[in-house]
C-alpha positions in Angstrom: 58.6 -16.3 -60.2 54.8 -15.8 -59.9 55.0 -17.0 -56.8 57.6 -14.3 -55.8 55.5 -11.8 -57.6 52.4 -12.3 -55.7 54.6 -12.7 -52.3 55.5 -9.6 -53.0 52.0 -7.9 -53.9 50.4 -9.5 -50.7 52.9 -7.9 -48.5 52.6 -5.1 -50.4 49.2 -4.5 -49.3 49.8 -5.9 -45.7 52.2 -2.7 -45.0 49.2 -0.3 -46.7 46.5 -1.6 -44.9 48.9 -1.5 -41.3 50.1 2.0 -42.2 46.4 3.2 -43.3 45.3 1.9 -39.9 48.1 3.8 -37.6 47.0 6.9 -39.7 43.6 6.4 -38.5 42.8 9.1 -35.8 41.1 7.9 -32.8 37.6 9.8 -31.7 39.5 11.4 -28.8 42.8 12.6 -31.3 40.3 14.2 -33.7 38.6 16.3 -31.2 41.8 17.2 -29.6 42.9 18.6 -33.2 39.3 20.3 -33.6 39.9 22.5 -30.1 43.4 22.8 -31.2 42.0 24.6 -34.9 39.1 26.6 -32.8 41.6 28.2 -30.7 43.3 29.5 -33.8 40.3 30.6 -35.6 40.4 27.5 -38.3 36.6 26.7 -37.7 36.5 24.9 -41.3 39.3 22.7 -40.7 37.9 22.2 -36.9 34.2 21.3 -38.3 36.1 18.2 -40.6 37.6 17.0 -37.6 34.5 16.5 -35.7 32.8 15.4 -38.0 35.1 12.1 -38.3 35.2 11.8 -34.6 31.1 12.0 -35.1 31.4 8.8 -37.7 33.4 6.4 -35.1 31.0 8.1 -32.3 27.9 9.8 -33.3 26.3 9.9 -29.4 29.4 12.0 -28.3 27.4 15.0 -26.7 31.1 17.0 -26.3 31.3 16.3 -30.2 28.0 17.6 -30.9 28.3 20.6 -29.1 32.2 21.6 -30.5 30.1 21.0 -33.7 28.0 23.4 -32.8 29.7 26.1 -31.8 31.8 25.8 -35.1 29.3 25.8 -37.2 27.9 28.9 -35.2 31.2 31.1 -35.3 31.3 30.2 -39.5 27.6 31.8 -39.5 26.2 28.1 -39.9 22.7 29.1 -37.6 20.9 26.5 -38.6 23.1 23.7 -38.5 24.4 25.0 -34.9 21.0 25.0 -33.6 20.9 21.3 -35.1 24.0 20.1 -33.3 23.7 22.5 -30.4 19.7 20.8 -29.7 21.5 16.8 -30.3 24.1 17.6 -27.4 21.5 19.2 -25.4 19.4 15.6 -26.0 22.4 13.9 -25.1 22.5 15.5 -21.9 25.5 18.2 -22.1 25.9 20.4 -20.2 22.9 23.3 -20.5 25.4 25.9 -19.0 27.4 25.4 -21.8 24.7 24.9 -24.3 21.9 27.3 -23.9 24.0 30.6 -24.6 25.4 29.3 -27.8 21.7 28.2 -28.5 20.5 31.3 -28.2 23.3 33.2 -30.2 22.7 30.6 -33.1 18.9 31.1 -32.9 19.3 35.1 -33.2 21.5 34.4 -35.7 19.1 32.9 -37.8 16.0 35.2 -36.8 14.3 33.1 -34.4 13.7 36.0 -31.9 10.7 34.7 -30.7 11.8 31.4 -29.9 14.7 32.3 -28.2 12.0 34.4 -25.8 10.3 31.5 -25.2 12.7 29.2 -24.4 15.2 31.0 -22.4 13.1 33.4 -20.4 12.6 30.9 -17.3 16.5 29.7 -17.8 18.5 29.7 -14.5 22.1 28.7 -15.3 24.5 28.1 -12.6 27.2 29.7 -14.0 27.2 33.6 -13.8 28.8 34.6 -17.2 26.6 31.7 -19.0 23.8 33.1 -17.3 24.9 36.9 -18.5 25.4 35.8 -21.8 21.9 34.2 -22.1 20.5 37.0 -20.9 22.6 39.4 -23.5 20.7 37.2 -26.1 17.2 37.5 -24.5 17.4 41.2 -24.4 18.6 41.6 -27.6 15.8 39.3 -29.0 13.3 41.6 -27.4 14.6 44.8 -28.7 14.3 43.7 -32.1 11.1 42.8 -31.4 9.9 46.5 -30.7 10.0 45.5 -26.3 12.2 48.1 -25.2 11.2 47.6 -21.3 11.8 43.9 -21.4 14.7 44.3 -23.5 16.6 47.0 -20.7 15.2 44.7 -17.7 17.2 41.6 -19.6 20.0 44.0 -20.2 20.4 44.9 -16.9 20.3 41.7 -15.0 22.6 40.4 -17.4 25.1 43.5 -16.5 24.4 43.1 -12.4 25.5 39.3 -13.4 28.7 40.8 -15.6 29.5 44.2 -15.2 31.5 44.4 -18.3 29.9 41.4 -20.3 30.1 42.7 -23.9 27.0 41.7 -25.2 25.6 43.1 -22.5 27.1 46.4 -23.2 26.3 45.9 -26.7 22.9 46.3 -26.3 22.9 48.9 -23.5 24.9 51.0 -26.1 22.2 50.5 -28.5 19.3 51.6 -26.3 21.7 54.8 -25.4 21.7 55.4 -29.3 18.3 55.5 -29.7 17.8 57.9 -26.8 20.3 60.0 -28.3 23.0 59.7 -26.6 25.2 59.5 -28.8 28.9 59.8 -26.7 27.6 57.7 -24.1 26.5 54.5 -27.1 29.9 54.8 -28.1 31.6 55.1 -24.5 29.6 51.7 -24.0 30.6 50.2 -27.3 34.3 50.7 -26.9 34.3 49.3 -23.6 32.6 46.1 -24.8 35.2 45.7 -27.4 38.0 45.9 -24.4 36.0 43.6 -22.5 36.0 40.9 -25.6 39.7 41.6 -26.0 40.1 40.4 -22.2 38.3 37.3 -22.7 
C-alpha cells in the first residue's frame, strides 16, 4: 500500500516536471511573442518576454535591442539607453540602433550627448539616417542653436521628404517665426506621414 502510494507520488511528479519542461519557451519562441505584443502596442507584456529570453541568453544583441526599444516606447529612457548601448557592444546593427539611441537619450534630457555622439554618424540606410538626424536637430534647438538645428532639419528632410520628425521640428521653427498656418500645415502632414508608416 505504501508502496503503491509512493508509486503513485513519483509519477506524479514525473508528469509535472515533463509538462513544466514542454511549457518552457525556448529563447527564439519568447522573442517571437515579444515582436508579436510590440506590433500590437502591448510593450509591458513584450518587455516580460525578453526579458526571459535574456535569462537562457543574456549576449543576444537582437534581444537587447527589442529591449530597448520597449522600454523606450513605455518612456523607460534610461533603461533603453542601457539595453540600446549592450546591443550596440554586442555588435548590432548601428542602423538600427543609433536612432532609437538618440530618441531614448532626448527622452531623458541628454541633449548634449546626443550632439556629441551622433554628429559624425553616417548610417547606410536613408530613413535611419533621417531619423538620427530628426533627433540631432531637435537636440540643438532645445539647446538655443537655431542654425544648426535648421541645417540638421533639412538634411534630414533632403534624406525623407515627409519623415515626421523631420517635419516636427521644421513646424516648430515656422512657429517661432510666426508662421503660424504654415507650423500647422507642417504638423498635420507629419501626422499623415506617421499614419503611413
Amino acid at each position: 500500500m505504501i508502496f503503491e502510494f509512493r508509486k503513485s507520488l513519483l509519477a506524479g511528479a514525473a508528469v509535472a516536471v515533463l509538462l513544466s519542461a514542454c511549457g518552457e519557451k525556448s529563447k527564439e519562441d519568447s522573442v517571437t511573442t515579444a515582436k508579436a505584443l510590440m506590433a500590437k502596442s502591448d510593450q509591458a507584456g513584450a518587455i516580460v518576454e525578453l526579458k526571459a529570453a535574456l535569462q537562457k541568453q543574456p549576449s543576444a544583441p537582437e534581444v537587447r535591442y527589442l529591449l530597448g526599444v520597449a522600454l523606450l516606447r513605455t518612456g523607460d529612457f534610461a533603461g533603453a539607453i542601457l539595453e540600446l548601448g549592450k546591443a550596440a557592444e554586442l555588435g548590432y546593427d548601428d542602423d538600427l540602433i543609433a536612432p532609437k539611441l538618440a530618441q531614448a537619450r532626448i527622452g531623458a534630457g541628454k541633449y548634449a550627448e546626443v550632439v556629441r555622439s551622433v554628429e559624425k554618424i553616417e548610417l547606410r540606410n536613408r530613413t535611419s539616417q533621417a531619423d538620427l538626424l530628426s533627433s540631432l536637430a531637435l537636440a540643438h534647438a532645445v539647446q538655443g542653436q537655431d542654425k544648426l538645428a535648421q541645417q540638421a532639419v533639412e538634411k534630414a528632410l533632403a534624406l525623407e521628404p515627409d519623415f515626421p520628425a523631420a517635419l516636427s521640428v521644421k513646424a516648430r521653427f515656422l512657429a517661432a517665426a510666426g508662421d503660424f498656418d504654415g507650423a500647422l500645415a507642417m504638423l498635420e502632414k507629419s501626422l499623415v506621414s506617421k499614419d503611413d508608416r
